[in-house]
C-alpha positions in Angstrom: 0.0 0.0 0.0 2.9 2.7 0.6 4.3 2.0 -3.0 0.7 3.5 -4.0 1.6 6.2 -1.9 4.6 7.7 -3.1 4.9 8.1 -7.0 8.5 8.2 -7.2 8.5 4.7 -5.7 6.2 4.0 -9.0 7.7 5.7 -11.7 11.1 3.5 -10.6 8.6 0.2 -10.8 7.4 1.1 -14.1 11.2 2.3 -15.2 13.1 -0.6 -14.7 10.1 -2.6 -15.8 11.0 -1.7 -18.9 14.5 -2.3 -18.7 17.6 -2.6 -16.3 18.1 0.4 -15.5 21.6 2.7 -13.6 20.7 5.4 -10.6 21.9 7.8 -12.2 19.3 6.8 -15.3 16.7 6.3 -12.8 17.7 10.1 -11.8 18.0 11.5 -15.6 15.0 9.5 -16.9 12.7 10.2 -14.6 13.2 13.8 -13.9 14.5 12.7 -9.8 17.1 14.1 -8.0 19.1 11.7 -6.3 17.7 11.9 -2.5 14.6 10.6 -4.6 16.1 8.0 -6.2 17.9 6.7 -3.4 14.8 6.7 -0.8 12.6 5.0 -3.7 15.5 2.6 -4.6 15.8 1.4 -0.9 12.2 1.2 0.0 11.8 -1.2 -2.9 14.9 -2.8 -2.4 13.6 -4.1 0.8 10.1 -4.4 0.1 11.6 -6.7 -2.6 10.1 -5.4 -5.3 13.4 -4.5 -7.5 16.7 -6.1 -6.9 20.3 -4.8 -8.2 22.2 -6.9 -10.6 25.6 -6.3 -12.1 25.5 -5.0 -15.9 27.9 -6.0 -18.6 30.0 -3.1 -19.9 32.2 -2.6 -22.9 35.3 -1.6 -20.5 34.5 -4.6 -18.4 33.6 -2.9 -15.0 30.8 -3.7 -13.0 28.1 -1.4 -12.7 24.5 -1.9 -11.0 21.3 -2.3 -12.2 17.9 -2.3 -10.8 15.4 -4.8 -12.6 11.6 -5.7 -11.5 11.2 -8.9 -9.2 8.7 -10.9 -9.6 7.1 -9.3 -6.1 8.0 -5.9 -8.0 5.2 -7.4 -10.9 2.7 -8.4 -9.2 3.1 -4.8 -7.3 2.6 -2.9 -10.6 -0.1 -5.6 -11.9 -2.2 -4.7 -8.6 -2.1 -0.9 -9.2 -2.4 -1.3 -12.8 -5.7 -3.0 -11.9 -6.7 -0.3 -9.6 -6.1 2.3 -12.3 -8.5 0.2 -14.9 -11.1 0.6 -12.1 -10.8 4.0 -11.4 -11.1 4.5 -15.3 -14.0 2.7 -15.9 -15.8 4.7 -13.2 -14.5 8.0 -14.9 -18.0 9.4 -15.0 -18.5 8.6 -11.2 -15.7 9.7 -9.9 -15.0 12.6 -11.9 -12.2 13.0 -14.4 -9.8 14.4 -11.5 -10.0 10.8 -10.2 -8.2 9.1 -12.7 -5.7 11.8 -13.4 -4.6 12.0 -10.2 -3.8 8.2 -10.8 -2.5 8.6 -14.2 -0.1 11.0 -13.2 1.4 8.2 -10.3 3.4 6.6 -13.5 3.6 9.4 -15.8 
């Protein structure tokens, strides 16, 4: 429930669903500066919802990247549900409603 909470903490789940993705890419993609990055990174580190992995690079050093767990799925799966919802009962809710969830991944 607290990853619903904090859109950074989203925007990172639907970023590195994507693709493996650097903290300093998490930081220029997304617009975050790094004490956002770093507080999202290790709340979902823990929750277990992305994990870091070591990257292949052309000069041969390892670097870290954060990729989606299968806990980190099911995560975005559940909100991605609750964003249907709240857009199929547009006209009830008003069209505020689902922005204000649209603009948790955007």
């Amino acid at each position: 429930m607290e990853i619903m909470a904090h859109k950074d903490y989203l925007r990172i789940l639907h970023a590195v669903e994507r693709r493996p993705m650097r903290f300093v890419q998490l930081e220029q993609n997304l617009g975050l500066n790094p004490a956002q990055v770093d507080r999202a990174v290790k709340f979902l580190r823990k929750a277990g919802c992305i994990a870091a992995r070591t990257a292949d690079t052309a000069t041969g050093l390892p670097l870290l990247a954060y990729t989606l767990t299968d806990r980190g799925a099911a995560a975005l799966e559940a909100f991605m549900t609750f964003a249907r919802a709240v857009n199929q009962r547009r006209g009830r809710l008003g069209q505020g409603a689902f922005a204000d969830v649209r603009d948790c991944w955007s």
